[in-house]
C-alpha positions in Angstrom: -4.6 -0.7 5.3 -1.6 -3.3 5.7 0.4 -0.9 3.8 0.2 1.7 6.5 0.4 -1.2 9.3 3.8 -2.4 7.6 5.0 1.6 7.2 4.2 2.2 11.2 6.1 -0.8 12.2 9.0 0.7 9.9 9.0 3.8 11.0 9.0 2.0 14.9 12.0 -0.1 14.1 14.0 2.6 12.4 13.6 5.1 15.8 14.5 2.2 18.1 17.6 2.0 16.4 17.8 5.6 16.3 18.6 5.6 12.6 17.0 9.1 10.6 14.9 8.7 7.5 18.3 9.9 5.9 20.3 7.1 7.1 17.5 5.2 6.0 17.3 5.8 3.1 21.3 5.5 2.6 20.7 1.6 3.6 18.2 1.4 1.3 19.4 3.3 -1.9 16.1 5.2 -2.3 15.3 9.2 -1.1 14.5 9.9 2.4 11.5 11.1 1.0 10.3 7.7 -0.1 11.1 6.2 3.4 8.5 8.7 4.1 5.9 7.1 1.7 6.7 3.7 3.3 6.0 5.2 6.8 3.2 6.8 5.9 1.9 3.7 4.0 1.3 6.4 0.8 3.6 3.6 -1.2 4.2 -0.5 -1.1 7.3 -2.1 -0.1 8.3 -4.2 -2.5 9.2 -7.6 -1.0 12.8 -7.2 -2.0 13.0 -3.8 0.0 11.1 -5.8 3.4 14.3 -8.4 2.8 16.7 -5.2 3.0 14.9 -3.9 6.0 14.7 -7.2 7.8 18.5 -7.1 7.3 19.0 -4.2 7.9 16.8 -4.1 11.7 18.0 -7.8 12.0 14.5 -9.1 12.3 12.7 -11.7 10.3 10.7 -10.5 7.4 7.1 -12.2 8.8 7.5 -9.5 12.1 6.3 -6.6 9.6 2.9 -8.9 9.3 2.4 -9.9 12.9 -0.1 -8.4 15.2 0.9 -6.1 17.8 -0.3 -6.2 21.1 -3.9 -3.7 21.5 -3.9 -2.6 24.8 -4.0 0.9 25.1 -1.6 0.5 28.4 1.2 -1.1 26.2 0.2 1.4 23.2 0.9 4.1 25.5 4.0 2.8 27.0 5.3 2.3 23.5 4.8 5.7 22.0 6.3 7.1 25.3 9.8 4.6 24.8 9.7 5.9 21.3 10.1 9.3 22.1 12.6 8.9 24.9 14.4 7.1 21.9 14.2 9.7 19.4 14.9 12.8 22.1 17.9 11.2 23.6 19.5 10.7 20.0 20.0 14.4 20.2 21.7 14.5 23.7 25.1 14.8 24.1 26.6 11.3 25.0 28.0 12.9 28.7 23.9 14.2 29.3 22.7 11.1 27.8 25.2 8.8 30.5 23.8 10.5 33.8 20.0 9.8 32.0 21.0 6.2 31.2 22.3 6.1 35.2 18.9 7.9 36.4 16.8 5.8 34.7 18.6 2.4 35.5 18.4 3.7 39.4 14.6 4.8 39.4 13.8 1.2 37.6 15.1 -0.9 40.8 
């Protein structure tokens, strides 16, 4: 159970910063696939990997433990920022400019 609970809070940090599994993994020194396993919570994280990865997402180790806020309205909310995240890695930066603009001007 915590082992998935640390792998989704991974695989959360790694979108937001838009990095692949690939890139990941790179950081890491381990296969893309085994970022998978540590997303999936299939495999534990040693504690010397979570020190990499709090480097690595400039967050303190403890944050892959905490609880996250349950209300389905934030839940929501989240999984929706992740996947603007994730889509708008693949825009080109020009498309991705007048998004950023549309956004910041429908948020006033």
């Amino acid at each position: 159970m915590i082992n998935k609970k640390i792998g989704e809070k991974l695989k959360t940090k790694r979108i937001m910063l838009g990095l692949s599994q690939k890139d990941l993994a790179l950081k890491l020194n381990v296969t893309f696939q085994q970022v998978q396993k540590y997303e999936k919570g299939k495999n534990k994280i040693s504690a010397g990997t979570l020190y990499k990865l709090s480097n690595i997402f400039n967050i303190p180790m403890i944050s892959f433990f905490g609880e996250e806020d349950k209300s389905e309205e934030n839940n929501l909310t989240n999984r929706m920022v992740l996947e603007i995240v994730k889509n708008c890695n693949k825009l080109q930066p020009n498309i991705l400019e007048k998004i950023s603009d549309l956004i910041r001007e429908v948020s006033r």
